[in-house]
C-alpha positions in Angstrom: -214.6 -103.6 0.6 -216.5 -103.1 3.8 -220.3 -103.2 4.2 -220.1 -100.1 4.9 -217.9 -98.8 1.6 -220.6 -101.0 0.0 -223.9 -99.4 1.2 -222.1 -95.5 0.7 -221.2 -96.6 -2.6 -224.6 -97.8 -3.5 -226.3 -94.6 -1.7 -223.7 -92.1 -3.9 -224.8 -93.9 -6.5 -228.5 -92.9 -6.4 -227.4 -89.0 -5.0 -227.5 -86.4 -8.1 -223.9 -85.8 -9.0 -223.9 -82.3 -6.3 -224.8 -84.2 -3.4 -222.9 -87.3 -4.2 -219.8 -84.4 -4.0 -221.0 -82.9 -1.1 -221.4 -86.7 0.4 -217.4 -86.9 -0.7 -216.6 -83.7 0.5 -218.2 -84.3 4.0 -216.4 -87.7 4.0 -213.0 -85.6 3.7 -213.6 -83.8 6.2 -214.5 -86.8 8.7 -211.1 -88.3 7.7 -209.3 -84.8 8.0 -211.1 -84.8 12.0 -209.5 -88.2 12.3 -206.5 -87.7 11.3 -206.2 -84.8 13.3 -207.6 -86.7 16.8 -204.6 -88.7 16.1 -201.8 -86.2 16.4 -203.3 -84.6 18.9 -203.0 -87.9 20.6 -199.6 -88.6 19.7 -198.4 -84.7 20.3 -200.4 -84.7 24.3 -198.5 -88.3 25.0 -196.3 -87.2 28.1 -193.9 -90.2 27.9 -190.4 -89.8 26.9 -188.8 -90.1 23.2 -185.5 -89.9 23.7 -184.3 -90.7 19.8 -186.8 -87.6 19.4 -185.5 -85.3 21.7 -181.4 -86.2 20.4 -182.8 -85.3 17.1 -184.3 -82.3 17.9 -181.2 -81.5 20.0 -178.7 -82.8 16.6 -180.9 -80.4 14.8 -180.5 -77.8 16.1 -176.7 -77.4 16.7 -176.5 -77.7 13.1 -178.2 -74.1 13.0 -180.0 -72.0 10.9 -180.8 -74.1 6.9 -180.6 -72.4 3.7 -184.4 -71.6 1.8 -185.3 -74.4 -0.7 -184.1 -73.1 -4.1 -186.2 -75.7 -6.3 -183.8 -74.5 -9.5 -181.4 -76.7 -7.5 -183.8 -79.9 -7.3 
């Protein structure tokens, strides 16, 4: 564990239990923001994927898929 973990642990610790949520909650929603800077990274890189674009291309010659039924699963 980080210094870091350590220290937010210790402060969550000390919180009342509806602002060590609200801490947890907010922490979410920094690692949703990061998570998201990522792909938009990865989706605005301009350099070729040519295994993705024969997949996309395989894909879709194989036309329209059937709904899941999960009574099948």
């Amino acid at each position: 564990m980080t210094a870091a973990a350590k220290e937010l642990v210790e402060l969550i610790g000390a919180l009342p239990k509806e602002k060590a949520h609200e801490v947890v909650d907010f922490a979410r929603f920094l690692r949703q923001q990061a998570d998201d800077a990522a792909w938009e990274r990865v989706i605005g890189d301009t350099h070729p994927r040519p295994k993705l674009d024969a997949f996309v291309a395989d894909a879709l010659h194989e036309g329209k898929a059937e709904p899941l039924d999960t009574n099948k699963l």
